[in-house]
KEKE-3310 file (N, C-alpha, C; in steps of 0.2 Angstrom, whole numbers, plus 5000, padded with zeros to 4 digits):
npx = (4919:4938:4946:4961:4978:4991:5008:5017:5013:5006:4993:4974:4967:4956:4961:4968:4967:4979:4991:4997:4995:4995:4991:4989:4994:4978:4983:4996:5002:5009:5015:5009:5011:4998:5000:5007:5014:5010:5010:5015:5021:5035:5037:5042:5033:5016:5004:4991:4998:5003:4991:4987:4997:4993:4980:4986:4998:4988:4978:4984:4988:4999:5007:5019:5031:5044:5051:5043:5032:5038:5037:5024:5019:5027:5036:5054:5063:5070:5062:5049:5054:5054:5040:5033:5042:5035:5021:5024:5028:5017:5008:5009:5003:5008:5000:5004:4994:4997:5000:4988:4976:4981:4998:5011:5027:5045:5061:5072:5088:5096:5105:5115:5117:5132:5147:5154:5153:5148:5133:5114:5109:5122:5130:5136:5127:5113:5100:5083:5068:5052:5034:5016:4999:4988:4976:4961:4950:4960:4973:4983:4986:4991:5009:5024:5039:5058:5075:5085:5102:5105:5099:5096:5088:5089:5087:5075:5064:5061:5056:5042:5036:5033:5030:5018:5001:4995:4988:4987:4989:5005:5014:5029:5042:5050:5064:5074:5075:5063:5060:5055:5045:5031:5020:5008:5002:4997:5008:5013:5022:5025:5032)
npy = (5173:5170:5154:5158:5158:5169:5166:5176:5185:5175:5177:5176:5179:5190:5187:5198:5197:5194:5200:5186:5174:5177:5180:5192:5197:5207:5212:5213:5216:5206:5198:5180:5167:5155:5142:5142:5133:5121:5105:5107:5120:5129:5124:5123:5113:5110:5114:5105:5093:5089:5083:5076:5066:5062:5055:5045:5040:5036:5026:5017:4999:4991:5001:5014:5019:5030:5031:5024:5034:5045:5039:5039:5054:5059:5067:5074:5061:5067:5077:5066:5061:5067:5071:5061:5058:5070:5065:5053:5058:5066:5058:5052:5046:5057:5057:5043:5030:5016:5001:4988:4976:4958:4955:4953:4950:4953:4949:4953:4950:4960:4963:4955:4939:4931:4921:4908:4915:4920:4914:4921:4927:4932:4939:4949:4959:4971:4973:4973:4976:4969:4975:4966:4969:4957:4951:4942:4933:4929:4938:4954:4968:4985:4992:4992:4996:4996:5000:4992:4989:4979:4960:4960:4962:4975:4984:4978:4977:4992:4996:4989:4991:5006:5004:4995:4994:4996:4983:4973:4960:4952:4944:4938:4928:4915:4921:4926:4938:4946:4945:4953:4959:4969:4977:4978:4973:4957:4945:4932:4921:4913:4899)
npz = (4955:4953:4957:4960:4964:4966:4963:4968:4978:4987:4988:4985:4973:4960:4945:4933:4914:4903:4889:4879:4887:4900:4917:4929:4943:4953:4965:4966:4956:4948:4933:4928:4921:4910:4915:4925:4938:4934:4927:4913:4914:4909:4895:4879:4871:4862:4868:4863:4858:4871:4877:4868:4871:4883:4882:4875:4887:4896:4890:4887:4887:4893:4899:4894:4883:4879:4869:4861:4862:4855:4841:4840:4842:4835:4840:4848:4854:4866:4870:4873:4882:4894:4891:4898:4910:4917:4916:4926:4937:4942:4943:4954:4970:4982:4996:5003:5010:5022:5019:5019:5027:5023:5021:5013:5014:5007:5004:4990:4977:4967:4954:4943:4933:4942:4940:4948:4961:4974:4982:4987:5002:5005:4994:4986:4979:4976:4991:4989:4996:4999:4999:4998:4996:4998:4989:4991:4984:4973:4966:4968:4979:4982:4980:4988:4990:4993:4994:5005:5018:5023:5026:5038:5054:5060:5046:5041:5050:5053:5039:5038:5049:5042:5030:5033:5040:5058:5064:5054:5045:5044:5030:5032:5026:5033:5040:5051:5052:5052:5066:5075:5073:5078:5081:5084:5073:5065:5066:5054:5049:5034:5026)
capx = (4926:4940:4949:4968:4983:4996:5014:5021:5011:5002:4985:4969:4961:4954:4968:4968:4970:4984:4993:5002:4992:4997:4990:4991:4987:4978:4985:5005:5002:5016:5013:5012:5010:4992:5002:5012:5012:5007:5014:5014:5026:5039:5038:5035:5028:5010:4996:4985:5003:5002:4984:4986:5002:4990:4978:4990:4998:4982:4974:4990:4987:5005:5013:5021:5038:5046:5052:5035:5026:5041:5036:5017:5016:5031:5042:5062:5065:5074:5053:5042:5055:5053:5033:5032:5045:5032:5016:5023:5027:5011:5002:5011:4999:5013:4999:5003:4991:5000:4997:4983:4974:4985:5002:5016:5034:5049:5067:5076:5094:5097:5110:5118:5122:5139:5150:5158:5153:5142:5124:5110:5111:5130:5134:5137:5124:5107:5096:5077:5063:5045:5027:5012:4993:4986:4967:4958:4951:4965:4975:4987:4984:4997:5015:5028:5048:5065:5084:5090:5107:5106:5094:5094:5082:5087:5086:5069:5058:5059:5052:5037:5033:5033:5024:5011:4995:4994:4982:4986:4990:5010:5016:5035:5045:5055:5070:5075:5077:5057:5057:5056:5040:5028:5018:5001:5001:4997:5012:5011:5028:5026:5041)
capy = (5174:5164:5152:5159:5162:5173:5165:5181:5186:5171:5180:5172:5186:5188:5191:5200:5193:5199:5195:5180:5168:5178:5182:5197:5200:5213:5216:5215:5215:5203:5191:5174:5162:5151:5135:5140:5127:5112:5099:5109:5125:5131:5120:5125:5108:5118:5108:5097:5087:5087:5081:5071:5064:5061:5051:5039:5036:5033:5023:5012:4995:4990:5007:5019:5020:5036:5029:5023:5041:5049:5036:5039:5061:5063:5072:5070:5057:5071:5079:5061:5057:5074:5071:5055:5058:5071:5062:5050:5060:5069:5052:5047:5051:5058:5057:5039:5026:5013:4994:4984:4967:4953:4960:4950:4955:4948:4953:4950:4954:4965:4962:4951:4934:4931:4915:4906:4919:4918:4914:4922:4933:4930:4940:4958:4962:4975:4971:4975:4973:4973:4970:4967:4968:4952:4949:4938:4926:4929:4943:4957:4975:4990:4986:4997:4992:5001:4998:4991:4989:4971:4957:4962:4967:4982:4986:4976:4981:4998:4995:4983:4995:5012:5003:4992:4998:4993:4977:4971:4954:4954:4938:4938:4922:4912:4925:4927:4947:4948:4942:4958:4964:4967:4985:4979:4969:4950:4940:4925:4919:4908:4898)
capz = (4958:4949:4963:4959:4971:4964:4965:4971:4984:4989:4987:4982:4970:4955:4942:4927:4910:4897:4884:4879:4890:4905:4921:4933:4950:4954:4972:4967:4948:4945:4931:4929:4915:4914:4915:4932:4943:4930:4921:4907:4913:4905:4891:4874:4867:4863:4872:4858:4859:4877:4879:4863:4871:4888:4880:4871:4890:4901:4889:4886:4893:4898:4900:4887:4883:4879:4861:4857:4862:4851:4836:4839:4841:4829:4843:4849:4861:4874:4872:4875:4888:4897:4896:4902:4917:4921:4920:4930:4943:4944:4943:4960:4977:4987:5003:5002:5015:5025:5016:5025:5027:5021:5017:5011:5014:5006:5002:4984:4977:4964:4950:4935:4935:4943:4938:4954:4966:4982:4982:4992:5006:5006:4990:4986:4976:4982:4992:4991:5000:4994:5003:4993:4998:4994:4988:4991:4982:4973:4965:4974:4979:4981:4980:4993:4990:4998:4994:5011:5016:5024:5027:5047:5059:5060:5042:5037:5055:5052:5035:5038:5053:5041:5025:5034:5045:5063:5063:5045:5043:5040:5032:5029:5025:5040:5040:5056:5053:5056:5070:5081:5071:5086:5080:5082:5067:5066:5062:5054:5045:5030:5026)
cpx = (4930:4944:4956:4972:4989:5003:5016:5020:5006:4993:4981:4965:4958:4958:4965:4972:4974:4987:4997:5000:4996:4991:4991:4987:4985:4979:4991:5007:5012:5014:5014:5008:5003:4995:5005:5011:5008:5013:5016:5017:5031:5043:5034:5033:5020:5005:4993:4992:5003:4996:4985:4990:4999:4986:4983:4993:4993:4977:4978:4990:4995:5011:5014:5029:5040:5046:5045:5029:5031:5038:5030:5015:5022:5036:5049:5058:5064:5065:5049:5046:5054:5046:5031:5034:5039:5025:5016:5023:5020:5005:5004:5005:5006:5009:4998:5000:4995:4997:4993:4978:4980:4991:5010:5024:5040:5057:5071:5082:5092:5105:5113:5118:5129:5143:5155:5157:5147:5137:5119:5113:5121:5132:5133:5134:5118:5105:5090:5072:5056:5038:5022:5005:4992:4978:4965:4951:4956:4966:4980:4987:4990:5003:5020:5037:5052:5071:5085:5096:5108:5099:5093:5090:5082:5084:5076:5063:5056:5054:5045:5033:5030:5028:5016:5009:4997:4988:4981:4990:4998:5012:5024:5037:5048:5059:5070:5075:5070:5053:5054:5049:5033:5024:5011:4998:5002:5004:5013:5015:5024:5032:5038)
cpy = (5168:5161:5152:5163:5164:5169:5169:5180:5182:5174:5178:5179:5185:5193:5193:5197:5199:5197:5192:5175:5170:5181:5187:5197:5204:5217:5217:5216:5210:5197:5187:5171:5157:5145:5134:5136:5121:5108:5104:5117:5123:5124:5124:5121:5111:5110:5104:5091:5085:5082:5074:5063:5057:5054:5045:5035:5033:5029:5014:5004:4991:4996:5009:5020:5028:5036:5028:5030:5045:5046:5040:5046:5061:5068:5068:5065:5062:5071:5073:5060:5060:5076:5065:5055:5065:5069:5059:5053:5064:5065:5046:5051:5050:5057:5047:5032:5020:5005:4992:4979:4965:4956:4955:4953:4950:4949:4947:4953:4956:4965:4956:4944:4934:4925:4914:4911:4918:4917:4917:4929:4936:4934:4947:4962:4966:4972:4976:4974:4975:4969:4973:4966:4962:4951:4945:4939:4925:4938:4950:4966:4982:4988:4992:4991:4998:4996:4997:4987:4981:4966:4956:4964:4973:4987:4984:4977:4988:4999:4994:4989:5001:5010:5000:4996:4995:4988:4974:4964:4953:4947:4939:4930:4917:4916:4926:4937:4949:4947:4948:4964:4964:4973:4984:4976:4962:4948:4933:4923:4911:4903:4891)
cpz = (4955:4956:4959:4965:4966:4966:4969:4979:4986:4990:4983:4980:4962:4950:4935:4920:4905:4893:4885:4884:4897:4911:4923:4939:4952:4961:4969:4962:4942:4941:4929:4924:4918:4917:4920:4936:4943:4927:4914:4909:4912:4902:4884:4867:4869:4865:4870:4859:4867:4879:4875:4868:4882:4886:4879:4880:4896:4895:4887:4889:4897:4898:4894:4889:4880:4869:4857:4858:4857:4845:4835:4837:4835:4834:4843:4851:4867:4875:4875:4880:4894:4900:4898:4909:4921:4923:4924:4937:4945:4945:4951:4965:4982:4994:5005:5009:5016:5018:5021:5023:5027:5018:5016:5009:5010:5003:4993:4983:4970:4959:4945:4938:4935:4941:4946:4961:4970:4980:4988:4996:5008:5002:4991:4983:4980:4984:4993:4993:5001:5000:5000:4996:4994:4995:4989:4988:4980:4969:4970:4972:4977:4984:4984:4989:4992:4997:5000:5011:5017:5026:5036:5049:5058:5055:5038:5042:5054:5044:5033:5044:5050:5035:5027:5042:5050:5061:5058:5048:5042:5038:5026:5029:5031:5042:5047:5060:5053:5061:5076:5078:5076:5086:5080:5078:5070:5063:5061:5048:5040:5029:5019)
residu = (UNK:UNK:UNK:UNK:UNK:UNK:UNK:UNK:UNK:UNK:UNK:UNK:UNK:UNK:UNK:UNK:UNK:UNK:UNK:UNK:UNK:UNK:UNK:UNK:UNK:UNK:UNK:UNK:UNK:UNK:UNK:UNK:UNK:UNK:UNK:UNK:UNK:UNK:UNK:UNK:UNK:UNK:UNK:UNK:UNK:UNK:UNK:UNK:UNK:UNK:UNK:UNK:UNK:UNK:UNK:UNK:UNK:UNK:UNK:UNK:UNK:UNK:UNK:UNK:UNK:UNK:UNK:UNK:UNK:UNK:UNK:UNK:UNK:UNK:UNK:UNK:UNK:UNK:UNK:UNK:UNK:UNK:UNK:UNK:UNK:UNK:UNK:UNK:UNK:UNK:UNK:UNK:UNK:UNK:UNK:UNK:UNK:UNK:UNK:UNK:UNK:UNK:UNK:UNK:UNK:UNK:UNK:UNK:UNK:UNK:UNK:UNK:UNK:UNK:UNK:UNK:UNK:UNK:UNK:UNK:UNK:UNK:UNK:UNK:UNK:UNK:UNK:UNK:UNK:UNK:UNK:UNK:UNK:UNK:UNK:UNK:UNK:UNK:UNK:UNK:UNK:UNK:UNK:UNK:UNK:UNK:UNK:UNK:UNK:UNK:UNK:UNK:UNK:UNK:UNK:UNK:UNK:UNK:UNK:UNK:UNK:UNK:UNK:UNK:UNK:UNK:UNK:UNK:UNK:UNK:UNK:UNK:UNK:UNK:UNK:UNK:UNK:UNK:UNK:UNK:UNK:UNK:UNK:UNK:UNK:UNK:UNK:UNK:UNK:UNK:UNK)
# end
């Protein structure tokens, strides 16, 4: 028994093959492409460039660029950027677990240098705010970050609370805006 569920009719059965790399169900007989519901529908870059195009960015040691997977298979650009933006997204785990141990939180701004204009939390640039598992002995584990709007409580508790595990270690900087973190976590301010 092949394990296939029918688009249509959400029915797990065993479909019939036909042509053109198609499917059919044999309850509702509506058919569907082999590639529905992969990285690889409705596209019609033919699969050795797909797999080829695989390889090249998992084995890549600081990532792949779009231009450099266009140079290497011989595709457009629009095409490498189109299979890249999907691998990545199919190489996220959307059921994502909280950070835990040691976890290190810290906010940064976002934007150019400015000539004569404010410094630090004073200015009108983004603000984001990242917390990092740290290793020990050394080295640093999975990375969480979030655009928020100010360097306040209100804004950086609900974060630190939704990223990290109860019972984990949280060590933010001095900032007066983590003071209100109280979630079962240790807190233990650096500065």
């Amino acid at each position: 028994m092949v394990s296939w569920i029918c688009l249509s009719c959400c029915q797990q059965r065993e479909p019939w093959r036909a042509k053109r790399a198609r499917l059919v169900c044999s309850s509702c007989r509506h058919p569907c492409p082999v590639t529905a519901g992969t990285i690889f529908d409705k596209t019609r870059t033919p699969l050795t460039t797909w797999f080829d195009a695989a390889w090249h960015v998992t084995t890549a040691n600081n990532g792949m660029f779009a231009k450099t997977l266009e140079r290497t298979l011989g595709i457009s650009y629009r095409v490498a950027w189109s299979m890249l933006h999907r691998f990545r997204v199919a190489m996220v785990r959307t059921p994502r677990e909280p950070l835990s141990g040691e976890v290190e939180v810290d906010e940064t701004l976002i934007g150019g240098v400015e000539e004569g204009g404010k410094r630090g939390r004073g200015t009108n640039k983004e603000m984001i705010v990242i917390a990092v598992e740290i290793k020990h002995p050394k080295g640093f584990g999975r990375i969480r970050m979030r655009h928020v709007l100010d360097a306040s409580a209100e804004s950086l508790v609900p974060f630190v609370r939704e990223m990290i595990a109860p019972g984990s270690t949280v060590c933010p900087d001095g900032w007066r805006g983590y003071s209100g973190l109280s979630n079962g976590s240790d807190h233990r301010p650096t500065i």
